[in-house]
FITIDO-371572 format. One line per field, with one value per residue: residue number from 1; residue in one letter; y, z, x of N, C-alpha, C in turn. Coordinates in steps of 0.02 Angstrom, whole numbers. Atoms other than C-alpha are relative to their C-alpha. Layout:
<recs>
k = [NUM	...]
r = [a	...]
n.y = [Y	...]
n.z = [Z	...]
n.x = [X	...]
ca.y = [Y	...]
ca.z = [Z	...]
ca.x = [X	...]
c.y = [Y	...]
c.z = [Z	...]
c.x = [X	...]
</recs>
This chain:
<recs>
k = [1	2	3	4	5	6	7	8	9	10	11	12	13	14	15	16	17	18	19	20	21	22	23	24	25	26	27	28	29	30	31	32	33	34	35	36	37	38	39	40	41	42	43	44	45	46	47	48	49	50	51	52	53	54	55	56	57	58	59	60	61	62	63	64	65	66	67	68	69	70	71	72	73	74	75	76	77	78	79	80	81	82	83	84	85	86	87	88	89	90	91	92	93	94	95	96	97	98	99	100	101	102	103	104	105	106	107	108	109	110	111	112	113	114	115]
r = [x	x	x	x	x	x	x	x	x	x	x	x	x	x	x	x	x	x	x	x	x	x	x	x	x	x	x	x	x	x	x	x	x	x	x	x	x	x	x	x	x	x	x	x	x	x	x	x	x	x	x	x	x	x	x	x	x	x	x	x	x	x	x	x	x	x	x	x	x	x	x	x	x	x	x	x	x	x	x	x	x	x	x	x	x	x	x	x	x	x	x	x	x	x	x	x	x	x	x	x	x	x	x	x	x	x	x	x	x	x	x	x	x	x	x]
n.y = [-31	50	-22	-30	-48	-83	-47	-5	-56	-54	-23	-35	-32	-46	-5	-26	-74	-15	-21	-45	-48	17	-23	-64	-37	-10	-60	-84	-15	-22	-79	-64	18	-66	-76	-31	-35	-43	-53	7	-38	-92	-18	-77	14	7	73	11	-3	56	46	8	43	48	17	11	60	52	9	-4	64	66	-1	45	67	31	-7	53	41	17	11	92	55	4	42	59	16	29	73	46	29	30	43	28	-9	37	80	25	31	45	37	5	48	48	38	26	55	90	37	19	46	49	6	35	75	57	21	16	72	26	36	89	44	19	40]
n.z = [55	41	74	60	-7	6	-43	-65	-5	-24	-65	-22	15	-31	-56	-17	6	-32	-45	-13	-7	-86	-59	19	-31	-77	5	12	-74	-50	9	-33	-95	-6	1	-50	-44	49	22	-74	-43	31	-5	47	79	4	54	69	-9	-30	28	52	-40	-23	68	46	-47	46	60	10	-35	45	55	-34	-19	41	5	-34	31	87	-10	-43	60	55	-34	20	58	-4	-38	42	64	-4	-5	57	24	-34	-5	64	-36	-54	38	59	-35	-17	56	31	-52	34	95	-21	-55	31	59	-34	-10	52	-1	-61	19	44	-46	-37	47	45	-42]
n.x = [36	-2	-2	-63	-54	-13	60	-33	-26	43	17	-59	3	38	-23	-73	36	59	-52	-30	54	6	-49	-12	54	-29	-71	30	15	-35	-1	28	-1	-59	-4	82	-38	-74	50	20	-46	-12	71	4	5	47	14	-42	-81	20	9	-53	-50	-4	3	-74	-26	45	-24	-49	-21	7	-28	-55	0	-17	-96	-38	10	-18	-56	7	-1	-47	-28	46	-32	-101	-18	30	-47	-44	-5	21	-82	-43	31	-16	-100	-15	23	-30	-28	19	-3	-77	-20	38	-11	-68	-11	36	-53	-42	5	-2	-63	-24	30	-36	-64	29	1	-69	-82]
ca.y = [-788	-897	-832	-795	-722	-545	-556	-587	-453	-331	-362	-344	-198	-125	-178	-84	78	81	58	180	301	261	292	456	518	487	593	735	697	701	875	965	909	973	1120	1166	1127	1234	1376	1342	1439	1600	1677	1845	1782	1815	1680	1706	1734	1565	1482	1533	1461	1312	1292	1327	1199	1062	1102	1111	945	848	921	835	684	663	713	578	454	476	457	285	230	274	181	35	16	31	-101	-202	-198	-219	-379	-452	-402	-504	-674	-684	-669	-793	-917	-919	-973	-1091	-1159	-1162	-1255	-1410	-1414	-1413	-1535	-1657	-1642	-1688	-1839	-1912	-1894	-1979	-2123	-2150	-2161	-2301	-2378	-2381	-2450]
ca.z = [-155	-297	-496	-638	-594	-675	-552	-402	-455	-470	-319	-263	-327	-269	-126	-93	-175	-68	76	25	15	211	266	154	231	413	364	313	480	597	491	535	710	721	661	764	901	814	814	997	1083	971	1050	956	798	704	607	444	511	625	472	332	460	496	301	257	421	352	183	231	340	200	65	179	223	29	-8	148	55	-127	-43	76	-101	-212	-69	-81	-254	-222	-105	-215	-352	-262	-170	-334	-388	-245	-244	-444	-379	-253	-366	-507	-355	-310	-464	-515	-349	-393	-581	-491	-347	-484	-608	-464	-398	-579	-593	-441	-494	-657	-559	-461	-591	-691	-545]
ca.x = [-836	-878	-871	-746	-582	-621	-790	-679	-552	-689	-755	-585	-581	-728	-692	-539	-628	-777	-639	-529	-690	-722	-564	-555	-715	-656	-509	-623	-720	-575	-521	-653	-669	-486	-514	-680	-572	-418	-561	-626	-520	-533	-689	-641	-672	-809	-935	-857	-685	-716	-783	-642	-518	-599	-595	-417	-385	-493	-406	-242	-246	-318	-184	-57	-134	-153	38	66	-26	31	218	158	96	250	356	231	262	466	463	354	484	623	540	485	673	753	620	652	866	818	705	838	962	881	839	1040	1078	953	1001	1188	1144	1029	1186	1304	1214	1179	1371	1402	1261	1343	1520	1455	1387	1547	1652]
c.y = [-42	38	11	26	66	0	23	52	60	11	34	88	54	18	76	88	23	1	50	96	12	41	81	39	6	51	60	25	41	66	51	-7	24	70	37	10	33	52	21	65	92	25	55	3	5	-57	-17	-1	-93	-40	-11	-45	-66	-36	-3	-60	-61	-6	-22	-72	-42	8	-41	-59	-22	5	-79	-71	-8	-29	-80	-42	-21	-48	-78	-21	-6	-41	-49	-38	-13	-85	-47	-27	-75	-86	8	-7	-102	-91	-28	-29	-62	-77	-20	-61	-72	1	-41	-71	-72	-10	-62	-78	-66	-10	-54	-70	-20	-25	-68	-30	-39	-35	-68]
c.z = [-62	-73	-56	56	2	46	60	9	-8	43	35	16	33	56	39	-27	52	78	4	3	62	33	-35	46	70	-10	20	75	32	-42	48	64	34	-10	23	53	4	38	77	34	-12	-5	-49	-72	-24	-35	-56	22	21	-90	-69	26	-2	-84	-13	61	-34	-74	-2	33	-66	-71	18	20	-97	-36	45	-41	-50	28	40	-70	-40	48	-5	-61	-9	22	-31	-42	-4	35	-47	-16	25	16	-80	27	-8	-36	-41	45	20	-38	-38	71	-1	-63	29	35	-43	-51	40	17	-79	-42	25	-24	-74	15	24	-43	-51	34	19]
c.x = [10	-8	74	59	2	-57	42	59	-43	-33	58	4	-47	0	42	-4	-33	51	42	-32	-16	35	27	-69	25	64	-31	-47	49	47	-22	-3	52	-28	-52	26	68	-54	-24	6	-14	-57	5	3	-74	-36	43	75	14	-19	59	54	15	15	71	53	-22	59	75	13	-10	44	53	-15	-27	54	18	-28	32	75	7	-8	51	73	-38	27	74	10	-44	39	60	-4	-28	73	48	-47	17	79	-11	-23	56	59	-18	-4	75	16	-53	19	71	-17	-27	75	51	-19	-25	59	21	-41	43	83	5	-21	40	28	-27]
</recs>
């Protein structure tokens, strides 16, 4: 994809909306589809009884699969900031052991040079 930066993060973006719209709709699918066959079974139910059901099924699956989400996200974000946390560490080691190892060998060349 070819343009600006902010085009390509708003596609991004949209991207990743219009995806997470998808896979919210298939949720709400496979809900009710549960709960039709939740309902199945219970011939002695009437329409409305049968249909409040399939409603507070439907409702109640998708209050928990967006509880399970908000908690996959707020983990997402923890492990984000602790592996940010531990590559800045790891960087800043890295970076002391070449200042060290460039220090040491232009010791070591000036040594030799002296002797």
């Amino acid at each position: 994809m070819s343009g600006t930066p902010n085009q390509r993060i708003d596609a991004e973006r949209l991207s990743n909306e219009v995806e997470g719209y998808l896979l919210w709709q298939a949720r709400i699918s496979e809900a009710e589809q549960r709960a039709r066959e939740f309902v199945r079974p219970l011939e002695w139910l009437t329409t409305s009884q049968r249909v409040e059901i399939e409603q507070r099924y439907v409702d109640d699956s998708l209050h928990r699969a967006q509880r399970d989400l908000e908690r996959i996200a707020a983990r997402c974000r923890s492990l984000r900031t602790e592996y940010e946390s531990r590559y800045r560490h790891l960087r800043h080691r890295c970076l002391a052991l070449t200042l060290a190892t460039c220090a040491g060998l232009g010791l070591l060349a000036t040594l030799l040079y002296l002797a």
